[in-house]
FITORSE-715040 format. One record per atom (N, C-alpha, C): x, y, z; atom name. Coordinates in steps of 0.05 Angstrom, whole numbers, plus 5000, padded with zeros to 4 digits. Layout:
% FITORSE-715040
X_Y_Z_CA $
...
//
This chain:
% FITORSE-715040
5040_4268_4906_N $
5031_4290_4924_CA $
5055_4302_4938_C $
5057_4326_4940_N $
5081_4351_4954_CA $
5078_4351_4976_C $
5041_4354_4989_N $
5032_4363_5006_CA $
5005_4374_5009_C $
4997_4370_5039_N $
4967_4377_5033_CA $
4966_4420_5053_C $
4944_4428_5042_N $
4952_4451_5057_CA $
4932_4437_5079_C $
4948_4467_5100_N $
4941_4465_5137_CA $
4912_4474_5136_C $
4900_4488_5125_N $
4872_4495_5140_CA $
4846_4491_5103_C $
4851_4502_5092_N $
4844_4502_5061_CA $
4843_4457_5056_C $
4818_4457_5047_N $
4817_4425_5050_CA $
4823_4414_5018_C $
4855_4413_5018_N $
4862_4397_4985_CA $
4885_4396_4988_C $
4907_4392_4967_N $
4930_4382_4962_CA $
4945_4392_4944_C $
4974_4393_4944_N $
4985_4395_4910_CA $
5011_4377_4912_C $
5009_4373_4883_N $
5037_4355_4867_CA $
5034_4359_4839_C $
5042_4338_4829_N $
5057_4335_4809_CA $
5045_4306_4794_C $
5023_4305_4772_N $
5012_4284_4760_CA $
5020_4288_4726_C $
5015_4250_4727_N $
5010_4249_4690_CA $
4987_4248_4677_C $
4984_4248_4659_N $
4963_4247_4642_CA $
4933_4233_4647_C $
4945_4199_4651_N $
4922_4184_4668_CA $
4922_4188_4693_C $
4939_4200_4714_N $
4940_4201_4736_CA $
4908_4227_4741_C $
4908_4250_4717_N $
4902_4271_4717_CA $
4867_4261_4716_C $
4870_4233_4698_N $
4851_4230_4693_CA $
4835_4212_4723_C $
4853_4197_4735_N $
4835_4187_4759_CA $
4826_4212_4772_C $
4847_4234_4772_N $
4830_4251_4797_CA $
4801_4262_4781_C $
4804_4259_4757_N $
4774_4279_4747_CA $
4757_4261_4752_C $
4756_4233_4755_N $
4729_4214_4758_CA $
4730_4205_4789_C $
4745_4219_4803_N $
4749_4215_4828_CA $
4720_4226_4838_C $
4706_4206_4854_N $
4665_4229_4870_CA $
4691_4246_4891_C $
4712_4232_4900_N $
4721_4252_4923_CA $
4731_4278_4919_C $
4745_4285_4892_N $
4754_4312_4885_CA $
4732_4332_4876_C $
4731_4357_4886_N $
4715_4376_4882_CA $
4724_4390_4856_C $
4745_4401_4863_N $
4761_4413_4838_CA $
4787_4409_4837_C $
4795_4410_4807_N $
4824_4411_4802_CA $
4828_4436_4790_C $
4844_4443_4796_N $
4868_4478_4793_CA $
4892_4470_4770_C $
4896_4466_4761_N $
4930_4476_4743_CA $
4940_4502_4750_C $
4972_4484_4762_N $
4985_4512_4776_CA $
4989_4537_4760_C $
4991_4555_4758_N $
5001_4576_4749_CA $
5025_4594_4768_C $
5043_4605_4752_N $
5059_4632_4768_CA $
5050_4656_4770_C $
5051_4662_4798_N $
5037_4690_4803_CA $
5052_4709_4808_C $
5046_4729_4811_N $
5066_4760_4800_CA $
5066_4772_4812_C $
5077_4794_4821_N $
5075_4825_4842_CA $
5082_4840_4825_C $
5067_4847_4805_N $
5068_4865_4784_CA $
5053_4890_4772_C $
5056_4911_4774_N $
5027_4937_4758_CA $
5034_4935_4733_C $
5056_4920_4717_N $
5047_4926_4696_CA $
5024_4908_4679_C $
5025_4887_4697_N $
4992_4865_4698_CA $
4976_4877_4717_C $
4973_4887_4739_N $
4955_4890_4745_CA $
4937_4912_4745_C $
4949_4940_4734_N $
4940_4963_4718_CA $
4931_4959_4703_C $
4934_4942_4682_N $
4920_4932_4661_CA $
4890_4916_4667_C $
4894_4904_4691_N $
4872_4881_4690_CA $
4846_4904_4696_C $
4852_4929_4718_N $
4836_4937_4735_CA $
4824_4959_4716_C $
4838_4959_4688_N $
4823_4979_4664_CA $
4843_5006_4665_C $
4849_5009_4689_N $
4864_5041_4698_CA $
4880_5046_4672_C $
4899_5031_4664_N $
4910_5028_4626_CA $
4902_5010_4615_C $
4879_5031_4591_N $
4881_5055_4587_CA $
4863_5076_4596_C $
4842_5060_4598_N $
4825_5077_4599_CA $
4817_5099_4625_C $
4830_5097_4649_N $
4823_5112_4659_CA $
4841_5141_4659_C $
4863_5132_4647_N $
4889_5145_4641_CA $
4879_5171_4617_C $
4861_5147_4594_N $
4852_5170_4572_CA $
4827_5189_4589_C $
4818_5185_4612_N $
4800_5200_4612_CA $
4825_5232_4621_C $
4842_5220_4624_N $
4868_5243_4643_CA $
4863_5234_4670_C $
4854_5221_4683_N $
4857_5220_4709_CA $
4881_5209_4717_C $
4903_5220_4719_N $
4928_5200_4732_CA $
4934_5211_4759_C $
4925_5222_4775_N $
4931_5234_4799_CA $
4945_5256_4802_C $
4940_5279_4774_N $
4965_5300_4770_CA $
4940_5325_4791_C $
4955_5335_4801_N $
4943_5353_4828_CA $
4935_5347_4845_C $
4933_5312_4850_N $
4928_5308_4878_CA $
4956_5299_4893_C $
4961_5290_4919_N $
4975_5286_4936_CA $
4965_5257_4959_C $
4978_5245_4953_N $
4969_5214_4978_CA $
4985_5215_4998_C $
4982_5217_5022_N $
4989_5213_5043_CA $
4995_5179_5052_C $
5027_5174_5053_N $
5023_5150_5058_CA $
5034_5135_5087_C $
5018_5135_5098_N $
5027_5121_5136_CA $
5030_5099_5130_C $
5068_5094_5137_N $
5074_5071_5129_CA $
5103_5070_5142_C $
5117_5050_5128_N $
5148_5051_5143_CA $
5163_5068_5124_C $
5148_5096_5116_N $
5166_5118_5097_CA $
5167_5102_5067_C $
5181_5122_5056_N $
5184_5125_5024_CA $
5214_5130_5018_C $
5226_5106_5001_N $
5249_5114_4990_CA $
5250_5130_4966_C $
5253_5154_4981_N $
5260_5172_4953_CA $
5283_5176_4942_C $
5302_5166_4951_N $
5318_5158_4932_CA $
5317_5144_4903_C $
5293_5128_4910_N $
5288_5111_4884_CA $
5279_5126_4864_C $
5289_5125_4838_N $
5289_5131_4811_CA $
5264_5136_4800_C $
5248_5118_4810_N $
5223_5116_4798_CA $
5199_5134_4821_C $
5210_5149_4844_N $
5189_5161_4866_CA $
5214_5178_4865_C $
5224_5193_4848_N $
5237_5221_4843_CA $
5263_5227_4849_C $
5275_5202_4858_N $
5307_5209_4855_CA $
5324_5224_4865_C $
5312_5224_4884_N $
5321_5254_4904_CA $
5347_5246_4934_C $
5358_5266_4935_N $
5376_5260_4952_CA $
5377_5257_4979_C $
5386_5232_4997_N $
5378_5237_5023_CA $
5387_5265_5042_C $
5355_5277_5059_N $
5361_5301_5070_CA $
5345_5301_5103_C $
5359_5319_5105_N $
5337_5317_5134_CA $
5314_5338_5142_C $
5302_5345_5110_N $
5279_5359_5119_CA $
5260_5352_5085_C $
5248_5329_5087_N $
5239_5322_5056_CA $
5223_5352_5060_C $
5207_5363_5074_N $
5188_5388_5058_CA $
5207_5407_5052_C $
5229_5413_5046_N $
5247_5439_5038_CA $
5247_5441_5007_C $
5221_5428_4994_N $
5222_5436_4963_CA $
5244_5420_4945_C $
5257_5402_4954_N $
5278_5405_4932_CA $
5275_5375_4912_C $
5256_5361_4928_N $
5241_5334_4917_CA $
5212_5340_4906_C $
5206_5327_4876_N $
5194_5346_4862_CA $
5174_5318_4868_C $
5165_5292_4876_N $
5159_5272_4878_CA $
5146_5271_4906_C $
5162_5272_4927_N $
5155_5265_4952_CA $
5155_5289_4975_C $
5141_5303_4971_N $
5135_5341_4973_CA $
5136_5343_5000_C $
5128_5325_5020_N $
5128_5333_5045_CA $
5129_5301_5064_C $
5132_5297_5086_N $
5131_5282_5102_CA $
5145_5285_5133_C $
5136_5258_5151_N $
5155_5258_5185_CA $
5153_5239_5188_C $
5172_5233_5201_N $
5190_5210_5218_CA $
5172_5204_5248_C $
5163_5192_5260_N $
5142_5184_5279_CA $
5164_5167_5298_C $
5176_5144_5279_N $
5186_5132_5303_CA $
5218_5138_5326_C $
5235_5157_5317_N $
5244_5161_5333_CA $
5235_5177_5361_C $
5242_5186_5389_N $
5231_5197_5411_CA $
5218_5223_5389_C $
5238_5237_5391_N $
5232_5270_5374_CA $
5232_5261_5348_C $
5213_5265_5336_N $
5203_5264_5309_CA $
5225_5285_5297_C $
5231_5269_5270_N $
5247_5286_5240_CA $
5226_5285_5226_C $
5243_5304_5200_N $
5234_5306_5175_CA $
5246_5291_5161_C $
5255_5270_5161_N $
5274_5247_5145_CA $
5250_5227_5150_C $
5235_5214_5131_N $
5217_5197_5138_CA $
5225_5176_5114_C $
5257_5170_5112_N $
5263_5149_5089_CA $
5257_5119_5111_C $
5256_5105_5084_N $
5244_5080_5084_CA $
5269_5060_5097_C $
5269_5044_5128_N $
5282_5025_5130_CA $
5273_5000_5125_C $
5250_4997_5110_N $
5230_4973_5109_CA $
5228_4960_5087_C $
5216_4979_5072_N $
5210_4973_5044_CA $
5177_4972_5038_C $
5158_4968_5053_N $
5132_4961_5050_CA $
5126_4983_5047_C $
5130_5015_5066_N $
5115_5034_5052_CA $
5134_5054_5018_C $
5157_5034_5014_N $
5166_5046_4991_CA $
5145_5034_4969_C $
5139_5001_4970_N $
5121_4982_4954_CA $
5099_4996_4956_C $
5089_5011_4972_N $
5055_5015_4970_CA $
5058_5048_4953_C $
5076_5060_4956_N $
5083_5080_4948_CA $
5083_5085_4911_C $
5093_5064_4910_N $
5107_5055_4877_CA $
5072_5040_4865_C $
5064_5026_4877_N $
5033_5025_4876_CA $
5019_5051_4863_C $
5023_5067_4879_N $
5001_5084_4876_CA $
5027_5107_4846_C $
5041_5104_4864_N $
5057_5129_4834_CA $
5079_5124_4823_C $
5084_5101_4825_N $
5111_5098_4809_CA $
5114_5107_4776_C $
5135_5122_4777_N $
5134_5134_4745_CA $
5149_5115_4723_C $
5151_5088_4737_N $
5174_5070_4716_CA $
5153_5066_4696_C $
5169_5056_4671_N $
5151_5064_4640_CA $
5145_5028_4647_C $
5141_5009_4660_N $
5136_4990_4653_CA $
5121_4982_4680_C $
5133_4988_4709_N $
5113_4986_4731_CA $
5108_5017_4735_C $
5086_5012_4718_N $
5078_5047_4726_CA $
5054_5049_4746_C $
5054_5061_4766_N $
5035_5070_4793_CA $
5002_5082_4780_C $
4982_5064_4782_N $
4957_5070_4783_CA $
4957_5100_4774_C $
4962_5123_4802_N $
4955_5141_4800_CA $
4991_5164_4796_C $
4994_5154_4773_N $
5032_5155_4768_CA $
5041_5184_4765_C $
5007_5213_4766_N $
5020_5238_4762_CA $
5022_5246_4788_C $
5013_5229_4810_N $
5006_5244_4840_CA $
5031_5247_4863_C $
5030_5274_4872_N $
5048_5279_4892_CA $
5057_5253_4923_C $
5070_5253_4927_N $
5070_5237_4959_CA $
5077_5252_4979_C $
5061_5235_5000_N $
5072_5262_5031_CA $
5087_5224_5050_C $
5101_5221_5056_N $
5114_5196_5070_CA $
5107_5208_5096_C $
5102_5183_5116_N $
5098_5197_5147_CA $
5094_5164_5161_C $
5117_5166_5170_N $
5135_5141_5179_CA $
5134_5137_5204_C $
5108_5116_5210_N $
5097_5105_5223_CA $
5108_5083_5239_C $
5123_5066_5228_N $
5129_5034_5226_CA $
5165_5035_5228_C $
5174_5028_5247_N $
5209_5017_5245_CA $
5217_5002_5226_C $
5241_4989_5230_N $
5257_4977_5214_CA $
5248_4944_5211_C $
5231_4946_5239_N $
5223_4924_5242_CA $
5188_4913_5230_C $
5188_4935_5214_N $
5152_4937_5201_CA $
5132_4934_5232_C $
5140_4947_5251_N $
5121_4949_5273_CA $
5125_4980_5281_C $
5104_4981_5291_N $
5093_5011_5312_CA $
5070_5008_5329_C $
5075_5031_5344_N $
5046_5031_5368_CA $
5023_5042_5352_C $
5002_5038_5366_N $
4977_5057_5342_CA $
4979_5075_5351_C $
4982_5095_5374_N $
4985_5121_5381_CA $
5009_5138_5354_C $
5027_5135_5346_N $
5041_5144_5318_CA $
5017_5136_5292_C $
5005_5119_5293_N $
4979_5123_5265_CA $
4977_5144_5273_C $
4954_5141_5287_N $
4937_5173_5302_CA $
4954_5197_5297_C $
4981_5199_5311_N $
5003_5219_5295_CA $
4998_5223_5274_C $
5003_5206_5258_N $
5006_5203_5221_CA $
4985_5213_5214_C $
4954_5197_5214_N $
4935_5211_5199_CA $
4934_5244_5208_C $
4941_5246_5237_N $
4929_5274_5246_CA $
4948_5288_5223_C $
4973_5289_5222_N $
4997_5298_5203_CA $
4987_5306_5178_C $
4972_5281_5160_N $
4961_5283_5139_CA $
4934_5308_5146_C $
4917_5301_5160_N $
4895_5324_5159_CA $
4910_5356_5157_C $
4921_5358_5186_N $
4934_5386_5187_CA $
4947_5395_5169_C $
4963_5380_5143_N $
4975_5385_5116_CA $
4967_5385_5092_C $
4934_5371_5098_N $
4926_5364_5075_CA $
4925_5395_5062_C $
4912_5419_5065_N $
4912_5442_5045_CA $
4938_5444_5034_C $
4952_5453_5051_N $
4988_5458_5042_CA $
5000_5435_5020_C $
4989_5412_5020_N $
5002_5397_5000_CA $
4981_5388_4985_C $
4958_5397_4994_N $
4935_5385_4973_CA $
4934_5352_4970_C $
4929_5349_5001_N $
4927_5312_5009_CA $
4893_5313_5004_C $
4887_5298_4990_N $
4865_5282_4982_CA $
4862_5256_4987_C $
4883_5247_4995_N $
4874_5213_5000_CA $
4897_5200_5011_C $
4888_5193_5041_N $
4913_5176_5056_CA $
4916_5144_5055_C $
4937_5137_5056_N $
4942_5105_5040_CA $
4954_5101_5074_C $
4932_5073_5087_N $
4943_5069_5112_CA $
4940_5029_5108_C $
4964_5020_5102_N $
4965_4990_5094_CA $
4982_4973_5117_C $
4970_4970_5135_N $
4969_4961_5160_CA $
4953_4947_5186_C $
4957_4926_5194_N $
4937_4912_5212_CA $
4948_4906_5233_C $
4932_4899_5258_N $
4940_4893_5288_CA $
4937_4871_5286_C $
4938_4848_5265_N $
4931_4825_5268_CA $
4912_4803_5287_C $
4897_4831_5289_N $
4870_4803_5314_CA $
4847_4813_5297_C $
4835_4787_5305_N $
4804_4791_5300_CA $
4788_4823_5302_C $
4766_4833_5276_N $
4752_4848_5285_CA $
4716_4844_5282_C $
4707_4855_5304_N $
4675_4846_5317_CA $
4675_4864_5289_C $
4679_4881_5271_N $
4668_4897_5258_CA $
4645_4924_5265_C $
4657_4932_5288_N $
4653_4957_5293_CA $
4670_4968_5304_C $
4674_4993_5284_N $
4706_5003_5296_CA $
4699_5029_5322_C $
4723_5020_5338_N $
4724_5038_5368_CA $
4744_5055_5376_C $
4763_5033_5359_N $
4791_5045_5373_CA $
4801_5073_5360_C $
4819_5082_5381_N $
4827_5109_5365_CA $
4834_5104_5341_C $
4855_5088_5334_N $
4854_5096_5307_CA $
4831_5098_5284_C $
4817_5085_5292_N $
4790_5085_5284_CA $
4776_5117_5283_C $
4776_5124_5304_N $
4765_5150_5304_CA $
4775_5176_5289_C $
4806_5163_5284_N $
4828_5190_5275_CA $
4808_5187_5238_C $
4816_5164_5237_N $
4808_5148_5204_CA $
4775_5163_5202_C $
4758_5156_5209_N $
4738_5168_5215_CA $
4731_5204_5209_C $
4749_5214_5223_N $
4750_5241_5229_CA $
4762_5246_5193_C $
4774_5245_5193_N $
4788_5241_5168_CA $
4777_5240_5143_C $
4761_5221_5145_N $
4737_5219_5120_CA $
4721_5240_5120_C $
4711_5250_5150_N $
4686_5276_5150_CA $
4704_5292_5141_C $
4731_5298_5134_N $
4738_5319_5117_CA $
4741_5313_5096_C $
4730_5301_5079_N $
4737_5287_5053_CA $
4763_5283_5042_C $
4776_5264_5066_N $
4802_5255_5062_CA $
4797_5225_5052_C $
4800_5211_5027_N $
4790_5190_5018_CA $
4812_5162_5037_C $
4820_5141_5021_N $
4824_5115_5032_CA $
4831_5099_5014_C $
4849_5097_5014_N $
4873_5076_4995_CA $
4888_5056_5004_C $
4874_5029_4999_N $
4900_5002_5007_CA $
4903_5011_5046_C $
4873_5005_5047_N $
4875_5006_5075_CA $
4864_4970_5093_C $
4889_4967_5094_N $
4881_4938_5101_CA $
4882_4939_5136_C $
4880_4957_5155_N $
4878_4951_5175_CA $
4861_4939_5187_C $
4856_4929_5204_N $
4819_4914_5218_CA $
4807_4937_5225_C $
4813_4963_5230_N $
4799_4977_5229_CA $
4805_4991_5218_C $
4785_4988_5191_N $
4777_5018_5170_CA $
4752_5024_5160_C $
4749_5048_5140_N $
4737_5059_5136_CA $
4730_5052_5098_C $
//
């Protein structure tokens, strides 16, 4: 035995053959698992969810829409989310990938909403990454970055509320269809949502702004 886990009631190690066999005639074991290695991968998990091929052959790859993603920004620098050079106004056209976005957490907001984090580059590459092997669900669709979260993957919720409002008021101009908000306050929720951000998220949907990889406690 390695170890038992803290809250989950079982164990793991390392058995032989007859060892394998006391635990299966064991009345005390419920189940046995064989470990496997697990992945952080789209080019398994695009596959598993059908999206390739088939939702791809229908043409649906996200070509004319735009995702809004409230997060700790988007490295667009990266190769695979358009390769573009660091600037201090991403909406000036010259990034054919990441078409518009703002910066939330300094006092006075920029238009530089690059990524000190990495989590909203990962959720980004999720939804569109153009690499021919981790390729993004929805891999034809525009991004708008709107950089919610520091260096330190924290923010206040008053900058959400910023963010989604950002996304609504842009959505025509960039043709935002669907905001990606992958973020939690880490407490318990009664499951009825109150809080502003709640309400922004809310407001949001009555404009048929959809909801992507929204893990906050309060969503929609």
């Amino acid at each position: 035995i390695k170890g038992q886990f803290t809250l989950t009631n079982g164990f793991y190690g390392n058995t032989s053959a007859s060892g394998l066999n006391k635990l299966k005639n064991s009345p005390n074991i419920e189940l046995i698992e064989l470990a496997k290695t697990v992945y952080a991968s789209t080019d398994i998990s695009v596959p598993l969810i059908r999206v390739k091929p088939h939702t791809w052959n229908l043409g649906i790859t996200g070509n004319g829409q735009t995702v809004c993603v409230v997060d700790s920004g988007i490295d667009y620098n990266n190769s695979n989310l358009g390769g573009c050079k660091r600037t201090n106004n991403i909406s000036d056209g010259f990034c054919d990938k990441v078409i518009g976005g703002i910066n939330y957490v300094p006092i006075m907001p920029t238009y530089d909403p690059f990524d000190d984090r990495g989590h909203g580059t990962n959720v980004a590459g999720i939804i569109a990454s153009t690499n021919p092997t981790y390729t993004g669900v929805a891999y034809d669709a525009k991004l708008a970055a709107v950089k919610v979260l520091g260096s330190n993957g924290q923010g206040p919720p008053e900058d959400i509320v910023r963010g989604i409002d950002w996304c609504r008021i842009n959505a025509n101009a960039l043709n935002i269809s669907v905001i990606s908000v992958s973020i939690t306050t880490g407490e318990p929720s009664s499951g009825t949502c109150t809080s502003t951000v709640a309400t922004a998220i809310n407001s949001a949907f009555t404009e048929n702004l959809s909801w992507f990889f929204a893990k906050s406690r309060h969503k929609r």
